[in-house]
C-alpha positions as MATLAB code, in Angstrom:
seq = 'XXXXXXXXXXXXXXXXXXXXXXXXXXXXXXXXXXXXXXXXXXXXXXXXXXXXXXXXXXXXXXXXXXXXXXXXXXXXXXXXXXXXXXXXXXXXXXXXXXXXXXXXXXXXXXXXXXXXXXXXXXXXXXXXXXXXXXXXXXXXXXXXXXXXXXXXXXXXXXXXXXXXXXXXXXXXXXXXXXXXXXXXXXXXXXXXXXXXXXXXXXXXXXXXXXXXXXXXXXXXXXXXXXXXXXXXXXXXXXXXXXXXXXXXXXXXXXXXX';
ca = [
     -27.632    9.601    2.510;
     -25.777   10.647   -0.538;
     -23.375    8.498   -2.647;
     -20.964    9.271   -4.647;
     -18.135    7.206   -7.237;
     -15.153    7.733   -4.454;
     -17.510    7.138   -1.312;
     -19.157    3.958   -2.084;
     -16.225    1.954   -2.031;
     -15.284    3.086    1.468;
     -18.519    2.201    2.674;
     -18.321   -1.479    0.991;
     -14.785   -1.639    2.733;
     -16.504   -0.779    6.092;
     -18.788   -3.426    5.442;
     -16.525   -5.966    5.742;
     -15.752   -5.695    9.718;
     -12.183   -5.975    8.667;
      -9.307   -4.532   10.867;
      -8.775   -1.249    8.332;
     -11.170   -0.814    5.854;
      -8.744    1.730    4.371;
      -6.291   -1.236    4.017;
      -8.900   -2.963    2.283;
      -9.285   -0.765   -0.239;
      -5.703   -0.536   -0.796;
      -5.241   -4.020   -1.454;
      -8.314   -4.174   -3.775;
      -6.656   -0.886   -5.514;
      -3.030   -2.619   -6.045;
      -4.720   -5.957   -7.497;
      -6.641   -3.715   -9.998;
      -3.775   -1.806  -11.254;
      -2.342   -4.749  -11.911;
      -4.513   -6.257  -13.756;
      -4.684   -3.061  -15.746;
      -1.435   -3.125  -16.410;
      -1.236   -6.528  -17.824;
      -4.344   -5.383  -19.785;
      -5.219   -2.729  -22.268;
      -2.704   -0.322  -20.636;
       0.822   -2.687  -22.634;
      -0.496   -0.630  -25.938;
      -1.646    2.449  -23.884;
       0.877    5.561  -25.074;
       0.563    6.873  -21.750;
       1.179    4.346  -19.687;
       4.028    3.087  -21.955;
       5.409    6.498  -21.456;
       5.379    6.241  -17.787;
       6.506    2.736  -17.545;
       9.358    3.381  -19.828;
      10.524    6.173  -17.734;
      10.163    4.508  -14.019;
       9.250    0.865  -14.568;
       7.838   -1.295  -11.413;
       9.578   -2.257   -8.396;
      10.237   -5.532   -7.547;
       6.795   -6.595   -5.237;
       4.742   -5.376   -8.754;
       6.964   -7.318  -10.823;
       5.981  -10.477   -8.778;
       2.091   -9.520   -8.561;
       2.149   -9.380  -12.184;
       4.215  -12.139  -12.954;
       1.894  -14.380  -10.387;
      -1.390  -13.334  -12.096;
      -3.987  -15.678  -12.732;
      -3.938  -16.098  -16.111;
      -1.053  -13.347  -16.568;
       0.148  -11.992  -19.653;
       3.613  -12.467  -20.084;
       3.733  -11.518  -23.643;
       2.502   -7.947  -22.569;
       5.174   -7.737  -19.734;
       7.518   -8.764  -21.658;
       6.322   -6.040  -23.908;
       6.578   -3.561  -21.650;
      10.133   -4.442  -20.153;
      11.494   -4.440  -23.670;
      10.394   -1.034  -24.099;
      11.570    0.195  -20.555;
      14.871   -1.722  -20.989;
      15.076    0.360  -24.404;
      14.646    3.258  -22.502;
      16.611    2.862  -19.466;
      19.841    1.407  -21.381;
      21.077    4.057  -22.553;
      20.830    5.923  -19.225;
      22.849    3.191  -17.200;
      25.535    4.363  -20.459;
      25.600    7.621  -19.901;
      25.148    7.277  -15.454;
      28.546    4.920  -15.495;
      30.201    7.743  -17.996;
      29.557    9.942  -15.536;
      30.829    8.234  -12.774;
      33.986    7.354  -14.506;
      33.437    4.238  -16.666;
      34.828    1.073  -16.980;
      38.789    0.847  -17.369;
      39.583    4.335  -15.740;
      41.214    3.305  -12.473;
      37.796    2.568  -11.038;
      36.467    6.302  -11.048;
      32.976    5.337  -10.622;
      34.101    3.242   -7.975;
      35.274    5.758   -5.689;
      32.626    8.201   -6.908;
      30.065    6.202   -5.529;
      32.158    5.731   -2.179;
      32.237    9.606   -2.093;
      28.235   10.290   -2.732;
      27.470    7.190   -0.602;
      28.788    9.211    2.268;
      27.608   12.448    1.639;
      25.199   14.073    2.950;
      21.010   13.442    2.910;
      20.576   12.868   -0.897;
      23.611   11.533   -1.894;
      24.319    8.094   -3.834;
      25.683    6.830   -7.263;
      24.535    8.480  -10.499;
      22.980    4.879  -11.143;
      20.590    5.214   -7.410;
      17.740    7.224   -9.374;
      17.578    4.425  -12.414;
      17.232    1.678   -9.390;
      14.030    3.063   -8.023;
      10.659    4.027   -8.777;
       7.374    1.887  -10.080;
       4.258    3.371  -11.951;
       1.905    1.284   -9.772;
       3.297    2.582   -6.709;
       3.219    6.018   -7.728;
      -0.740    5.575   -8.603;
      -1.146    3.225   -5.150;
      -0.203    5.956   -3.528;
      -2.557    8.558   -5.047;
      -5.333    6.430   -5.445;
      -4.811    5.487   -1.262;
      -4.707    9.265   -0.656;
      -8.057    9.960   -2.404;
      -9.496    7.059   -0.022;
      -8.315    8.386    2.859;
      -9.973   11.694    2.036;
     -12.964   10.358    0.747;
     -13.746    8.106    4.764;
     -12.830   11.777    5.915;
     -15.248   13.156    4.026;
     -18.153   10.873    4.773;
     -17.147   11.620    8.447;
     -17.793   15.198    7.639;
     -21.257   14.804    5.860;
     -22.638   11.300    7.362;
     -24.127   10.705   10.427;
     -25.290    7.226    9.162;
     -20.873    7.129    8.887;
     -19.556    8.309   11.716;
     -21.890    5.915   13.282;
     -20.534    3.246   11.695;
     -16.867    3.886   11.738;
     -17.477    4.297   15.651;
     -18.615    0.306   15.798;
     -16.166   -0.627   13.544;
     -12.618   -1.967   14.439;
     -11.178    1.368   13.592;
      -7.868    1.980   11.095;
      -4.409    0.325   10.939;
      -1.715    2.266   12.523;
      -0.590    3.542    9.246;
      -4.076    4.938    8.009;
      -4.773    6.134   11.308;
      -1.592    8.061   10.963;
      -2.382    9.209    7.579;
      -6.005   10.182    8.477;
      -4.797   12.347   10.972;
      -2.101   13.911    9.434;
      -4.944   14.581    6.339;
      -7.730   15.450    8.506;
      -6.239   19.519    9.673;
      -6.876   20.075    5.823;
     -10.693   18.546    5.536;
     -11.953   18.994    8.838;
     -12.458   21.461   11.323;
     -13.994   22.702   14.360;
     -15.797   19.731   16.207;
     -15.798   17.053   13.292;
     -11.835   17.489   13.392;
     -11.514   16.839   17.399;
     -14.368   14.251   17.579;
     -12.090   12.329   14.416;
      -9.269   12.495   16.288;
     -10.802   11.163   19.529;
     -12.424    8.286   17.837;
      -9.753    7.387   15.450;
      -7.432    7.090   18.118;
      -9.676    5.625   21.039;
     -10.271    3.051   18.304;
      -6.914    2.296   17.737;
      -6.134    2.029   21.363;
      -9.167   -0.185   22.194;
      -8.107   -2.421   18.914;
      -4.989   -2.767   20.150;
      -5.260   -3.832   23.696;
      -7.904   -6.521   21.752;
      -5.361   -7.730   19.796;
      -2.739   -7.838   22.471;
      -5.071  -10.026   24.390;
      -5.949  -12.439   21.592;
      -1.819  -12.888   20.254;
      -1.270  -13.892   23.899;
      -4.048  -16.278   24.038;
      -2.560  -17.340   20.609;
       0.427  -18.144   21.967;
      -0.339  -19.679   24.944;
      -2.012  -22.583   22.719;
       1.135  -23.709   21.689;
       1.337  -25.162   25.202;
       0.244  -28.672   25.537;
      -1.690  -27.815   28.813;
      -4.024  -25.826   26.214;
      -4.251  -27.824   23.375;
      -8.158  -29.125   24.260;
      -8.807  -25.411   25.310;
     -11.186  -23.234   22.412;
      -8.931  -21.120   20.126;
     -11.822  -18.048   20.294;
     -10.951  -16.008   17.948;
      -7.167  -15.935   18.074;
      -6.258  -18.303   15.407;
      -5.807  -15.590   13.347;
      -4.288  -13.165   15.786;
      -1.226  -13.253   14.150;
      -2.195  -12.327   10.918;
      -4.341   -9.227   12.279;
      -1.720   -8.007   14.684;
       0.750   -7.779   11.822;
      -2.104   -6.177    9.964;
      -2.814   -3.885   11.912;
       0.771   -2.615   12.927;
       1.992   -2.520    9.384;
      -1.194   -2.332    7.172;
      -2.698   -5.439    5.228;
       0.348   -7.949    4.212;
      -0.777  -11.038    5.596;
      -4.104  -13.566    5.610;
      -6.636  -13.824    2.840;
      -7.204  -11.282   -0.187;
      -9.678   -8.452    1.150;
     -12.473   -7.663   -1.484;
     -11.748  -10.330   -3.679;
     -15.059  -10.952   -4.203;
     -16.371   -7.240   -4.481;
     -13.922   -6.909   -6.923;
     -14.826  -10.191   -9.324;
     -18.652   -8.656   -9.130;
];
């Protein structure tokens, strides 16, 4: 069985018996660039470039902001230096919509793009959006995704695994799919597809059993009855629909070692 630096971490995520091991890895991903960027990255040139130019959305500004022992001196830092940037652009955006005073131009230019066609909107939409961390997330997820189909490819120890496992989330089973025409072929492509979405089926008709069951314990006539394992049904149904958002911190540990 060979190893490399992108495969091991899938195979600690499959470890875990978790609903998506993909979605695992994700989460552990986002809480490490975090952490980066409230680290050596606030003096990094690059980074500084990048952040200047796109900034973080509003979910990163809260991750970083809640961090255990966060540094708000180097956030601030690096707000300063994207407000610095991004000033002048809101200038020149509301110039070009018309400015203040002029019989609210911009007003009615937004009005106009705002109704126009697929990739319309104010000259001030493209300063409102973007984030550095989701712009790596999403990279970094990619390479994940195409490192589990790799070690479906190569593995037999793998594909063994993944076949006892709970399968993906919707999303990554989605994703995996729409990845694996590109990295797979002949029989490893059709026997991926069959598993990853027999596994999704069979997770879902689980988890459709175990919400109800959940449910159903809210009524007094079950109160003394054994919760089995739907206490947490809730949590992995919304999981599993919409990748990881709710329940405890996957990998936490993994990623402290």
């Amino acid at each position: 069985m060979k190893y490399h630096i992108d495969t091991i971490p899938v195979w600690d995520a499959m470890h875990l018996d978790s609903e998506c091991p993909l979605c695992a890895l994700r989460r552990s991903t986002e809480r490490l660039l975090i952490s980066r960027s409230l680290g050596a990255s606030v003096m990094s040139p690059d980074t500084r470039i990048r952040v200047n130019d796109l900034g973080f959305c509003p979910q990163h500004h809260q991750m970083m902001h809640l961090q255990p022992g966060g540094n708000r001196l180097g956030h601030g830092l690096m707000m300063l230096s994207h407000l610095q940037t991004l000033r002048p652009r809101v200038s020149q955006a509301l110039k070009a919509g018309g400015g203040q005073g002029q019989g609210g131009g911009f007003s009615r230019l937004f009005r106009r793009q705002a109704s126009a066609s697929v990739g319309g909107g104010s000259p001030l939409q493209p300063l409102c959006a973007g984030c550095t961390v989701c712009e790596e997330l999403e990279t970094q997820s990619k390479r994940q995704a195409a490192s589990l189909l790799h070690l479906w490819n190569t593995e037999a120890a793998f594909r063994e695994a993944f076949l006892a496992s709970k399968g993906l989330c919707l999303p990554h089973t989605e994703l995996t799919l729409a990845m694996s025409g590109e990295l797979l072929s002949g029989e490893r492509l059709a026997s991926y597809a069959q598993a990853a979405g027999q596994l999704l089926e069979d997770s879902l008709t689980r988890l459709e059993e175990e919400l109800a069951w959940f449910t159903q314990k809210f009524d007094y006539r079950n109160a003394q009855k054994d919760w089995g394992t739907s206490r947490d049904a809730l949590e992995r149904v919304v999981n599993k629909l919409r990748g990881w958002c709710l329940g405890p911190e996957p990998m936490q540990d993994e990623q402290k070692a």
